[in-house]
C-alpha positions as CSV (number, residue, x, y, z in Angstrom):
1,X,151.6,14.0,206.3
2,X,148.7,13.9,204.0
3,X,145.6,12.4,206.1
4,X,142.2,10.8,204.9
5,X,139.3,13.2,204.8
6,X,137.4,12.1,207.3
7,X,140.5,12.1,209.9
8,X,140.7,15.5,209.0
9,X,137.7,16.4,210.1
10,X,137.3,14.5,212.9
11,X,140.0,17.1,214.7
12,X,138.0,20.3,213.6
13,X,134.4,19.5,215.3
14,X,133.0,21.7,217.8
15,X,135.1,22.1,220.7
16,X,137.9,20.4,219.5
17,X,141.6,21.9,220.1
18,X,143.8,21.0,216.9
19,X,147.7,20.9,217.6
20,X,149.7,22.3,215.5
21,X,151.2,18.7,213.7
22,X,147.6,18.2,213.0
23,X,147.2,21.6,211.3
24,X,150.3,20.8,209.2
25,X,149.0,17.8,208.1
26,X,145.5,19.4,207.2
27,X,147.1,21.8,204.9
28,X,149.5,18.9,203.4
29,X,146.5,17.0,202.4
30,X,145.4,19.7,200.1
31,X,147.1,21.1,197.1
32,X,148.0,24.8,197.5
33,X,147.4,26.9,194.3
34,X,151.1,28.2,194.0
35,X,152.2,24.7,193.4
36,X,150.3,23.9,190.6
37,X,148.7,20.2,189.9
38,X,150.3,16.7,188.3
39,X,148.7,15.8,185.7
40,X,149.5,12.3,187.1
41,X,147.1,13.2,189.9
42,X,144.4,14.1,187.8
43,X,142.2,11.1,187.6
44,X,141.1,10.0,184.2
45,X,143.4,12.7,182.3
46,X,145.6,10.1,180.6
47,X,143.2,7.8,179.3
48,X,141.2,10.6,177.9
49,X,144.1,11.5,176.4
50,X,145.2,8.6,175.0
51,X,141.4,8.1,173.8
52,X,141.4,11.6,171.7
53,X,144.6,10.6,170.5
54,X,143.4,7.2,169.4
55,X,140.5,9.1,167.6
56,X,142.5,11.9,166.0
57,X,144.7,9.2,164.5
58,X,141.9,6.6,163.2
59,X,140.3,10.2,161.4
60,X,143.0,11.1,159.9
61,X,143.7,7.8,158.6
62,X,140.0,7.7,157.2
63,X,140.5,11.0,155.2
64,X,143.7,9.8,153.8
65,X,142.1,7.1,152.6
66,X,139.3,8.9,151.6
67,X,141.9,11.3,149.9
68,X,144.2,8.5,148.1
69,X,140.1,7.5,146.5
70,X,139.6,10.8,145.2
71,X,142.7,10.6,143.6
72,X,142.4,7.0,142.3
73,X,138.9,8.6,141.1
74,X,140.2,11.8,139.5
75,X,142.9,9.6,137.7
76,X,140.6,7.1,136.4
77,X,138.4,9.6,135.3
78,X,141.0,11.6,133.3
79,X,142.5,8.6,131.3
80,X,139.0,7.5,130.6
81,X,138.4,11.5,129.1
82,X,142.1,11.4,127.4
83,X,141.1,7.4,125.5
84,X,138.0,9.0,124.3
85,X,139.2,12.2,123.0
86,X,141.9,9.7,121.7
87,X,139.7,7.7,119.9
88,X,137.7,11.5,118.2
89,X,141.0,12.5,117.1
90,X,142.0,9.3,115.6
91,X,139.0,9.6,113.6
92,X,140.1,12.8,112.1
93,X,137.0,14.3,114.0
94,X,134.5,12.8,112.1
95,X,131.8,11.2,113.3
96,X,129.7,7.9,111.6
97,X,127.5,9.7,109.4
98,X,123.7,9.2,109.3
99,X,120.5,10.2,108.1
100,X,119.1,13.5,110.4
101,X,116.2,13.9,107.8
102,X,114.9,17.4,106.8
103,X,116.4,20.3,108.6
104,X,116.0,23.5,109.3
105,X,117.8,26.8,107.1
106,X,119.3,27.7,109.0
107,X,119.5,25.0,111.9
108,X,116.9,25.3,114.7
109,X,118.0,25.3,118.4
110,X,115.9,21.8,118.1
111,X,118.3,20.4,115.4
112,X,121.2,21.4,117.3
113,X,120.3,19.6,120.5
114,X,119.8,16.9,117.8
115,X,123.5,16.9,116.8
116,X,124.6,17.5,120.2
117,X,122.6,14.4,121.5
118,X,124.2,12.3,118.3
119,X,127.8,13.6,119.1
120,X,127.7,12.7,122.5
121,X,126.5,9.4,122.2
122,X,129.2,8.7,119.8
123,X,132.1,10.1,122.1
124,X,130.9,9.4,125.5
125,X,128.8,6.1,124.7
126,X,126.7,5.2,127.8
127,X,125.9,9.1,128.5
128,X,123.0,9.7,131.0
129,X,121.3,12.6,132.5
130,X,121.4,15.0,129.6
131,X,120.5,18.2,130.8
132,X,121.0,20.8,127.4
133,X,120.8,24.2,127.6
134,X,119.6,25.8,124.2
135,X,120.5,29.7,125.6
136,X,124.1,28.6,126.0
137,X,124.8,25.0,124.4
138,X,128.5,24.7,125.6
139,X,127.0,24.5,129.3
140,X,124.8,21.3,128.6
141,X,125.6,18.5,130.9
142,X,125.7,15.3,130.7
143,X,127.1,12.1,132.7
144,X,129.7,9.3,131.4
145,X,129.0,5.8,131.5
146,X,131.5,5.6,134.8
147,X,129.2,8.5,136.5
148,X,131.6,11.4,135.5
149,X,130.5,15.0,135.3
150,X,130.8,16.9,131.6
151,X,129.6,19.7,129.5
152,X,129.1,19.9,125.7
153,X,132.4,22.3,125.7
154,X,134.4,19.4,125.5
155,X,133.8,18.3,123.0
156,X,136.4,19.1,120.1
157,X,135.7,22.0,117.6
158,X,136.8,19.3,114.6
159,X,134.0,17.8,114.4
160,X,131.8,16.9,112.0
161,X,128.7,14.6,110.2
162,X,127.6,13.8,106.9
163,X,123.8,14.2,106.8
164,X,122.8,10.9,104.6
165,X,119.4,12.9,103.7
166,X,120.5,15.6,101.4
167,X,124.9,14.6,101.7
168,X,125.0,18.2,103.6
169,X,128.6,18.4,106.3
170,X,127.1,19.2,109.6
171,X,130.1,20.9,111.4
172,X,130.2,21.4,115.1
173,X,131.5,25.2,115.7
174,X,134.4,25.7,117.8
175,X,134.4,25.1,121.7
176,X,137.0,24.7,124.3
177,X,139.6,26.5,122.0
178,X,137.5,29.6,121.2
179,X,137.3,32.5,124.2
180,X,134.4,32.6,124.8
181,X,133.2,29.1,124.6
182,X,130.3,28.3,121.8
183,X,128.7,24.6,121.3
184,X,126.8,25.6,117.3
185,X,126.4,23.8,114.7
186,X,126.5,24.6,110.9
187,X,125.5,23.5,107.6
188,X,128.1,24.3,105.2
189,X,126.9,23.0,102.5
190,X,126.8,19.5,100.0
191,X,129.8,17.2,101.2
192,X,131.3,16.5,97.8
193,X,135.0,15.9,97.2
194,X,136.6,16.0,93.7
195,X,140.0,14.4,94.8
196,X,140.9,10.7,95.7
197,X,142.4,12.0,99.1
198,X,139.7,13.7,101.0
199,X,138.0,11.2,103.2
200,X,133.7,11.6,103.7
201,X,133.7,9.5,107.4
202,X,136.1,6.6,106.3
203,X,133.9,6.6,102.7
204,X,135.0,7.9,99.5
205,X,132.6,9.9,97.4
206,X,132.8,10.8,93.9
207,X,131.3,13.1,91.1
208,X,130.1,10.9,89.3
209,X,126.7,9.0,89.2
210,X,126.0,6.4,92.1
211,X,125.8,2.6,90.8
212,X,124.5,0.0,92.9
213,X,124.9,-3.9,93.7
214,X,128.1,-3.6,92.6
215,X,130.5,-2.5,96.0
216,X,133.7,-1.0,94.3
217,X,135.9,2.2,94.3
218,X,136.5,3.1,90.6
219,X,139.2,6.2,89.7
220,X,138.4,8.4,86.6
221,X,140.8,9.8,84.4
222,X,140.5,13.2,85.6
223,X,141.5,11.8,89.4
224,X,138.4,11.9,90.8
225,X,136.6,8.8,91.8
226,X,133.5,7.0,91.2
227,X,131.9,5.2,94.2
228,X,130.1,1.9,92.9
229,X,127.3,0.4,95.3
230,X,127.3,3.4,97.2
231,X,124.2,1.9,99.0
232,X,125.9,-1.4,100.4
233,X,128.8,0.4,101.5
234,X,126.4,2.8,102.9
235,X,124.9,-0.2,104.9
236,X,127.6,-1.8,105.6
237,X,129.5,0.9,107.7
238,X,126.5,2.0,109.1
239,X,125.9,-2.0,110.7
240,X,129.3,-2.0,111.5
241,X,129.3,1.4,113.1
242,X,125.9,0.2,115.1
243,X,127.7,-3.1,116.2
244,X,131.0,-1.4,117.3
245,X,128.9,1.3,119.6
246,X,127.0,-1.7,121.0
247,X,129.7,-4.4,122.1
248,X,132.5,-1.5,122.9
249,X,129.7,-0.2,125.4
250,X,129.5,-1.4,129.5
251,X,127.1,-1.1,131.6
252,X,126.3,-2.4,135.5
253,X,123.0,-4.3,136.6
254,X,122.0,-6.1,139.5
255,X,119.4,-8.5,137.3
256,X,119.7,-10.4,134.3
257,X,116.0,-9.2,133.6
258,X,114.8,-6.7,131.3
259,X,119.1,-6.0,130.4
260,X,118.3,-2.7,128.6
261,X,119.9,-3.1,125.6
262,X,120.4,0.4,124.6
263,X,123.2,0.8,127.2
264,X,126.0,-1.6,126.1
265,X,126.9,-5.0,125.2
266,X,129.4,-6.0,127.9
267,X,127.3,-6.6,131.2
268,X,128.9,-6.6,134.6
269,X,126.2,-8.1,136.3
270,X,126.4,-8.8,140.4
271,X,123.4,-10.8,141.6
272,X,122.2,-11.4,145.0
273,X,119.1,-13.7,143.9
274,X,118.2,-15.8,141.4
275,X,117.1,-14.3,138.1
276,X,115.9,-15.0,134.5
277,X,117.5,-13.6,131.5
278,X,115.9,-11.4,129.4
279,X,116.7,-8.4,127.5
280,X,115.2,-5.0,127.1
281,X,115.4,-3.8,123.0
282,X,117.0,-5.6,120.3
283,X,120.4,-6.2,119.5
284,X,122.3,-5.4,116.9
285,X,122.5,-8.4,113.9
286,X,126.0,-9.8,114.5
287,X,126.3,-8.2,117.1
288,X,127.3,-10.2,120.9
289,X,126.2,-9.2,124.3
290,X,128.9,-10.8,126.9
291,X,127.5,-11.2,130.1
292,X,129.5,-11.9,133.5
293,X,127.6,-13.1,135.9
294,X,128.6,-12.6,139.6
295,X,126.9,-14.7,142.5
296,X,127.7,-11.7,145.7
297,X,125.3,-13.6,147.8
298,X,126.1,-16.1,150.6
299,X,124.6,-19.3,149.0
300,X,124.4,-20.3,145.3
301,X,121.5,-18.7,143.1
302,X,120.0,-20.3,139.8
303,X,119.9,-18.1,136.8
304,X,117.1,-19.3,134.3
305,X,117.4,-18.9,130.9
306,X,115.0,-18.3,128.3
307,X,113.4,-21.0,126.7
308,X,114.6,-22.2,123.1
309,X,111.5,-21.8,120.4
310,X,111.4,-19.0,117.8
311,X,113.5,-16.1,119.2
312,X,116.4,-18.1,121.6
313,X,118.5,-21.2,120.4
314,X,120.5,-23.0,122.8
315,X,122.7,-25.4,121.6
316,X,123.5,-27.5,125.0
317,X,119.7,-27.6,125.7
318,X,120.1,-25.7,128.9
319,X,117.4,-24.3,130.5
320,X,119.3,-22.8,134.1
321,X,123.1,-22.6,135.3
322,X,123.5,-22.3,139.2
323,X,126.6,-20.0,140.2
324,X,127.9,-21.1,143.6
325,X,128.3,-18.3,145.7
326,X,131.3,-16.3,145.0
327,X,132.2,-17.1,141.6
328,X,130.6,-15.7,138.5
329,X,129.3,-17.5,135.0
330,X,129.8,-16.2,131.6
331,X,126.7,-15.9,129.4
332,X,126.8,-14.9,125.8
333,X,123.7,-13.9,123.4
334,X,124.8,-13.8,119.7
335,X,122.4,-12.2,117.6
336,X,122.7,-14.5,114.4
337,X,119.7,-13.0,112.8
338,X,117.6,-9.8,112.8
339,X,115.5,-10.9,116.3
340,X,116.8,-14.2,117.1
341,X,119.2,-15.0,119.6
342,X,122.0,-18.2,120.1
343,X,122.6,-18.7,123.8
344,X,126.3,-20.0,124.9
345,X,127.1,-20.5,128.9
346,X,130.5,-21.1,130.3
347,X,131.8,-22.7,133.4
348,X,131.6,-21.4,136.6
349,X,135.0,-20.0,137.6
């Protein structure tokens, strides 16, 4: 019979005579090594158990979660690569052309990092954190405008740009399709076409002399082709191309002040005080910067708006819009004007 301790000891003091039930009992009180030992009997076992087990599951929940983000991540980031690539091939590689000035015979390392910087921007609009490496160009890196990690490699080996200064191709040398890798650029020459189907960058050029304040395509006899106004066409694509790069742009603040200009016209902005609007650079003539305004704060926050006089027109007279908290205001600065801005809110939704 198992007895309490201190019964147990009370029969082995000095001068005591144990019987022999009481020995009995003093050994069934204790657990003899050949038996082994319940884990039922060990105090605290199960729930420590139960606890690790508890933990173990709740971890490996966290890195599947964790692990199901990456993925979301990796995805996102690869259709975001595949619609810009997209978009370069549809363009049959070339890029808007513009005028690089006076360059180097052959290129410098400094006109190269000049292309590079112009090609990037054109494909991955929003880059940051150029980093370019003029001992091996293909290994220059650079970040998206959703954070994600590149190098100049790849970039395709199609393309190319019209230098406006002296009508030179600039073409970009091959990259990810040549073993090993090379990110150069070369100028092969005057960019002149003697046939009605070669494009120059969505522009047709001709043989002939250049005409201007007309604006007109004009085919010869011989079936080349004349280009008439070449200088307004010239301006228009290149305001077109300079709007398109602005409004097809994003970017993410956390203030309506100061929104830098030079990194998109479609602004995600999510405010937790008030702010004024105000914008850092100049945008584009005709071009639009759409602003969505998100209150993430617990209470509603008053933006303030800039006042109407020489640069800003607002048509409703308004000089602030209060977002309740929660919900998120459109705001939309139209550039009517070289410098001068119309100002249009919506409702809060």
């Amino acid at each position: 019979m198992i007895r309490p301790l201190e019964t147990l000891k009370s029969w082995f003091t000095t001068g005591s005579y144990p019987t022999q039930e009481q020995f009995w009992d003093w050994m069934d009180s204790f657990f003899h090594k050949s038996d082994g030992v319940d884990i039922n009997n060990i105090n605290g076992l199960n729930q420590y158990i139960n606890d690790r087990n508890q933990s173990l599951t709740e971890t490996m929940q966290d890195e599947e979660a964790a692990r199901e983000q990456a993925d979301a991540d990796l995805l996102a980031q690869i259709q975001y690569n595949s619609a810009r690539i997209a978009e370069l091939q549809g363009t049959g590689g070339a890029l808007p052309h513009n005028d690089f000035g006076q360059l180097g015979s052959p290129l410098t390392n400094a006109d190269k990092q000049t292309l590079t910087v112009y090609a990037i921007s054109y494909i991955w609009p929003g880059y940051t954190d150029l980093v370019y490496n003029a001992a091996d160009p293909a290994a220059s890196t650079f970040k998206d405008a959703n954070g994600g990690d590149h190098t100049a490699a790849e970039i395709f080996n199609s393309t190319w740009v019209r230098n406006d200064f002296d009508n030179h191709r600039l073409v970009l040398a091959n990259t990810q399709d040549t073993e090993p890798a090379v990110f150069d650029w070369a100028d092969v020459g005057a960019d002149v076409v003697d046939i009605a189907t070669q494009l120059l960058a969505g522009i047709v050029l001709g043989t002939e002399d250049q005409e201007a304040n007309k604006g007109y395509v004009n085919v010869l006899a011989n079936g080349q082709m004349k280009v008439i106004g070449w200088d307004a066409l010239i301006n228009s694509l290149s305001a077109m191309t300079t709007r398109y790069a602005f409004e097809s742009a994003s970017q993410n603040v956390a203030t309506l002040a100061g929104i830098p200009v030079a990194n998109g016209g479609n602004v995600n902005a999510t405010l937790a005080a008030a702010s004024t609007l105000s914008v850092t650079g100049v945008i584009p003539t005709g071009a639009e910067m759409c602003i969505r305004a998100y209150n993430g704060s617990a209470a509603a926050i008053t933006v303030t708006l800039p006042a109407t006089g020489d640069v800003y027109v607002n048509d409703y007279g308004n000089v602030s819009v209060s977002i309740p908290a929660g919900k998120a205001v459109e705001i939309n600065l139209w550039c009517y004007t070289a410098g001068k801005y119309s100002i249009r809110v919506g409702e809060p939704n």
